[in-house]
C-alpha positions in Angstrom: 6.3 -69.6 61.5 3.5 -70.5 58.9 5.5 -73.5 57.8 6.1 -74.9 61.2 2.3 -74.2 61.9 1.3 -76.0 58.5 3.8 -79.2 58.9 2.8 -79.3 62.9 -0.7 -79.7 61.9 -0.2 -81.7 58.5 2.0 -84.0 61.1 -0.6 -83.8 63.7 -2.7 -85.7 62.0 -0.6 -87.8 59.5 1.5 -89.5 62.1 0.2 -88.7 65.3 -3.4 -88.8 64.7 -4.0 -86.3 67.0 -6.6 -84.1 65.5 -7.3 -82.0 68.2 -3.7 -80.7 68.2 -3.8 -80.3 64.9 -7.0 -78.0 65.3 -4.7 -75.9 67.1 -1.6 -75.3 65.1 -4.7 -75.2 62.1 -6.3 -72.2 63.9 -3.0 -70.6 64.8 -1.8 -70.7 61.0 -5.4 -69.2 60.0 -5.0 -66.2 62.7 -1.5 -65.4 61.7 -2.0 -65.5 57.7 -5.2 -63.7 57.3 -5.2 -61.3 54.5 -3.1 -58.9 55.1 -2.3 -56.0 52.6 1.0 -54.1 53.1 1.6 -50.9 50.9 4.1 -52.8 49.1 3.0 -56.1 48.3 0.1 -57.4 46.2 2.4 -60.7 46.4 2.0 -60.4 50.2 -2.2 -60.5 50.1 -1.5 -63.3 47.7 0.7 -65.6 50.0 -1.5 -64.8 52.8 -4.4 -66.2 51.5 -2.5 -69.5 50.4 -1.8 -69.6 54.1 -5.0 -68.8 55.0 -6.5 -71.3 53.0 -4.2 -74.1 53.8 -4.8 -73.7 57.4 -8.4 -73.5 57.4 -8.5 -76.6 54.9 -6.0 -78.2 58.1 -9.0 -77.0 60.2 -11.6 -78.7 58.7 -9.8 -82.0 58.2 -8.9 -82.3 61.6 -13.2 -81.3 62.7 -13.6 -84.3 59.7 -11.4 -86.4 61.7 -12.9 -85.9 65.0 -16.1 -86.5 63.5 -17.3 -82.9 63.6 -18.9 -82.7 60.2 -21.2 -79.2 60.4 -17.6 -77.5 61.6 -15.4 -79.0 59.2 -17.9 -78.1 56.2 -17.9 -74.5 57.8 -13.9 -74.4 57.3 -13.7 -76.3 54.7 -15.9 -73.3 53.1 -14.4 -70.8 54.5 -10.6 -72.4 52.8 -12.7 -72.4 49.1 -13.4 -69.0 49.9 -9.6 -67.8 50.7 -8.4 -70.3 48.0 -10.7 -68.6 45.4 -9.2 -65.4 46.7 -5.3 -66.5 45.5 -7.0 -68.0 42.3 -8.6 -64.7 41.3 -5.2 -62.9 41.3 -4.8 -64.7 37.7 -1.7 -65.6 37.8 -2.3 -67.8 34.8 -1.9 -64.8 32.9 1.7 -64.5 33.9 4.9 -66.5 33.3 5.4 -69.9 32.8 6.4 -70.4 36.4 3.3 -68.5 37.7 1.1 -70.2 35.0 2.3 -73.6 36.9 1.5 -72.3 40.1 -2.0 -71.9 39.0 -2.4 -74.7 37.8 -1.3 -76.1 41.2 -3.5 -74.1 43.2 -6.8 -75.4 40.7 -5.7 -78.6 41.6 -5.7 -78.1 45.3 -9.1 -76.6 44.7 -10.3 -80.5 43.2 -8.8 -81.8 46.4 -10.5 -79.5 48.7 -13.2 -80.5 47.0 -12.9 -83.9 47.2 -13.1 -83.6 51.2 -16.1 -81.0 50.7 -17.6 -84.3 49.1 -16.7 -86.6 51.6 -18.3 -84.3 54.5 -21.6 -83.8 52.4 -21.5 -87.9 52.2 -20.5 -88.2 56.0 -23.3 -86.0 56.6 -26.4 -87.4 55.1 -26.8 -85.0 52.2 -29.5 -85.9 49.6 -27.4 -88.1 47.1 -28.1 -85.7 44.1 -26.0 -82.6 46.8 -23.3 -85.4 47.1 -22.8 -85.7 43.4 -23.0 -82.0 42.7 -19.9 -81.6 44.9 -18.3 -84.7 43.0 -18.9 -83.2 39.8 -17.1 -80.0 41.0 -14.1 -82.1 42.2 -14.1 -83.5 38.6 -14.5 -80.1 37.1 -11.9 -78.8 39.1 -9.8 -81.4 38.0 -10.2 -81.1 34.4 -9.1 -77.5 34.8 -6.3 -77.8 36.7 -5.1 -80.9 34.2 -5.9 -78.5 31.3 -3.7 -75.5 32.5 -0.8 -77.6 33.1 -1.4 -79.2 29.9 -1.2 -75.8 27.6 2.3 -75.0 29.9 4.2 -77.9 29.5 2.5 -79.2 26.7 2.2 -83.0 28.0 -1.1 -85.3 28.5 -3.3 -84.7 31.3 -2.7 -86.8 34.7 -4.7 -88.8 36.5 -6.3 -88.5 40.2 -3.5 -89.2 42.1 -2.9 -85.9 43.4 -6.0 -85.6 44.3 -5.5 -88.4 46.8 -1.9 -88.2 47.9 -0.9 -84.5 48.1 -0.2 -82.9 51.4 -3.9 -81.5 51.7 -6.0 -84.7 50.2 -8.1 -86.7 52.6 -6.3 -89.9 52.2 -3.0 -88.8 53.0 -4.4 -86.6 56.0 -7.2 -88.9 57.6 -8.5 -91.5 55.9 -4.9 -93.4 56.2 -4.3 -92.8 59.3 -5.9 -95.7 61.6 -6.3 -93.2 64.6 -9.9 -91.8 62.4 -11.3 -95.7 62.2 -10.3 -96.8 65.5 -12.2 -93.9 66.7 -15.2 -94.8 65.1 -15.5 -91.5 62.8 -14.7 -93.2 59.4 -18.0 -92.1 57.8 -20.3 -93.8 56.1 -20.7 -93.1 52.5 -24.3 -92.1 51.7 -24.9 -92.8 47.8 -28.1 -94.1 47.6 
């Protein structure tokens, strides 16, 4: 049920542009995954705070594409909180499959960040606020690049993923001509 939730959202807004819908399959992924801990399963707290975070991050890009800036920085902080979570569990520490997987998770981190940004522009934050959160997306970054680097032992990658994986703000709202027709693009507030 979490992937359907995630995709039905992730879809909501990527083809559909129907963010309201996608607030609700957001919020029924975020009820559903909340941190759990079973007897068993420290690997069960852990992938229910990955699901956690991803649908509050779907949460607050769907506010962000209805215009709702105040609510989607509210989830957008609660998703760094449940992200941080599943990043403290150091699984860097582990093998080289779970060091990857870090490495994956510190780069959705820059992403969410990179919306975090975006709603501190769309807002009207004091331009030195916005570039705090742009130099966290760009620390972020570096880290994620520099875990991946020490696995596989390549060179560092660019932004891309930042702005064309399944969370970033292009691929979920920006693209999509639904947010502009609606009037909510926002206007970038840099000086």
């Amino acid at each position: 049920p979490s992937l359907a939730l995630y995709q039905s959202a992730r879809l909501s807004l990527v083809t559909d542009h129907a963010p309201a819908r996608a607030l609700e399959f957001a919020d029924r992924l975020a009820a559903l995954r909340g941190m759990r801990l079973r007897p068993s399963a420290r690997i069960d707290a852990y992938e229910s705070q990955l699901w956690l975070y991803r649908g509050l991050a779907l949460r607050g890009a769907a506010r962000f594409a209805m215009g709702e800036f105040p609510s989607a920085e509210e989830a957008f902080d609660r998703a760094a909180a449940a992200l941080a979570a599943a990043l403290a569990a150091r699984r860097d520490l582990a093998s080289t499959s779970e060091r990857l997987a870090h490495a994956d998770l510190l780069s959705q981190r820059a992403t969410l960040e990179v919306f975090r940004t975006l709603v501190a522009s769309a807002s009207g934050f004091e331009p030195r606020r916005v570039l705090l959160r742009a130099r966290e997306v760009h620390r972020a970054h570096l880290e994620a690049q520099a875990v991946a680097a020490s696995v596989r032992g390549d060179a560092l990658a660019g932004f891309d993923n930042l702005l064309f994986s399944d969370l970033a703000p292009h691929a979920l709202v920006l693209s999509g001509r639904g947010f502009a027709e609606r009037g909510h693009r926002p206007a970038l507030h840099c000086g």
